[in-house]
C-alpha positions in Angstrom: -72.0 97.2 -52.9 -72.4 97.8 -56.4 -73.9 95.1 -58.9 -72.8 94.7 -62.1 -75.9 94.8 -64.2 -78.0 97.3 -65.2 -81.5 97.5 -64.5 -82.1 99.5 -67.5 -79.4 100.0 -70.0 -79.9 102.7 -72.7 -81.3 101.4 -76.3 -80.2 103.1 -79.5 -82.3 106.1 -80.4 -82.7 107.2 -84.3 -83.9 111.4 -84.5 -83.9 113.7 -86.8 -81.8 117.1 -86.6 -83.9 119.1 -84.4 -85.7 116.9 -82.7 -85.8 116.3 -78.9 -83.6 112.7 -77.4 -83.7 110.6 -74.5 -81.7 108.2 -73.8 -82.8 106.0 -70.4 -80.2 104.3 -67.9 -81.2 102.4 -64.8 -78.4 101.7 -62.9 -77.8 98.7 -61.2 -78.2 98.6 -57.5 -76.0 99.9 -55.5 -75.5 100.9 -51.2 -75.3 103.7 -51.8 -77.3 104.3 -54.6 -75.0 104.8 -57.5 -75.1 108.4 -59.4 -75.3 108.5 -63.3 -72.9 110.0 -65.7 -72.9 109.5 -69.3 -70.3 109.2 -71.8 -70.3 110.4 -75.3 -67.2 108.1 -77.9 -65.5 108.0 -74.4 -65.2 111.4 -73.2 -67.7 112.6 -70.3 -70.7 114.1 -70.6 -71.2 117.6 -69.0 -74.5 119.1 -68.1 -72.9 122.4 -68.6 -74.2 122.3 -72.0 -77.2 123.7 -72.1 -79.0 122.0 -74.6 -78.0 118.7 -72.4 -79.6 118.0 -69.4 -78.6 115.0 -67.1 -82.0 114.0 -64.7 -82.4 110.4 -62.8 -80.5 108.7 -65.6 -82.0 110.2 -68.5 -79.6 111.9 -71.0 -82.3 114.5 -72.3 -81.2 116.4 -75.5 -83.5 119.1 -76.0 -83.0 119.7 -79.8 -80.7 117.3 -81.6 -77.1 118.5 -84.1 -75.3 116.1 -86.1 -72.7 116.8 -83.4 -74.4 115.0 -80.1 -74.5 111.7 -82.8 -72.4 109.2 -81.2 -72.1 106.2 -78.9 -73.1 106.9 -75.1 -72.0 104.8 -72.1 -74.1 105.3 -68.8 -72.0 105.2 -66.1 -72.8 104.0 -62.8 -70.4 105.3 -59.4 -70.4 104.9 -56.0 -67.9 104.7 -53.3 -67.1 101.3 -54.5 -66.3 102.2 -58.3 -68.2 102.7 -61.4 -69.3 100.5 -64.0 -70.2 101.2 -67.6 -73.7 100.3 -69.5 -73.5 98.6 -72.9 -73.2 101.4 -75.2 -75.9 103.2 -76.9 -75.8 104.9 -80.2 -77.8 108.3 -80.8 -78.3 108.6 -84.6 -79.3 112.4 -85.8 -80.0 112.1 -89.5 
């Protein structure tokens, strides 16, 4: 089973260059309980980057660029598929 909406989707977040992000993502429920990935203008997040970190369905940037500004999708999967948030949009000015 999983449900269509979101118990929490992400909000649009406004930062300045430098300063620390977090977007928030609930997902919707789920047997079993749905794992969180995010994706950034449509291309998957990795938390290989290390000044991203990816914990219980926040999208933690540590110090913000002008590159991580963009529009994030939290994405929801379990064995019966995935489902996408509304987007979010991270503004770094």
């Amino acid at each position: 089973v999983l449900r269509d909406d979101f118990r929490q989707p992400p909000g649009d977040v406004v930062v300045a260059a430098g300063e620390p992000a977090v977007l928030e993502c609930v997902p919707p429920r789920g047997h079993p309980e749905p794992s969180i990935s995010w994706k950034k203008n449509g291309v998957r997040v990795s938390d290989k980057d290390e000044h991203l970190t990816i914990r219980g369905g926040k999208l933690m940037v540590a110090s913000t660029h002008k590159s991580d500004a963009g529009v994030y999708v939290c994405v929801a999967t379990n064995v019966v598929g995935e489902r996408d948030s509304e987007p979010a949009e991270l503004v770094v000015f």
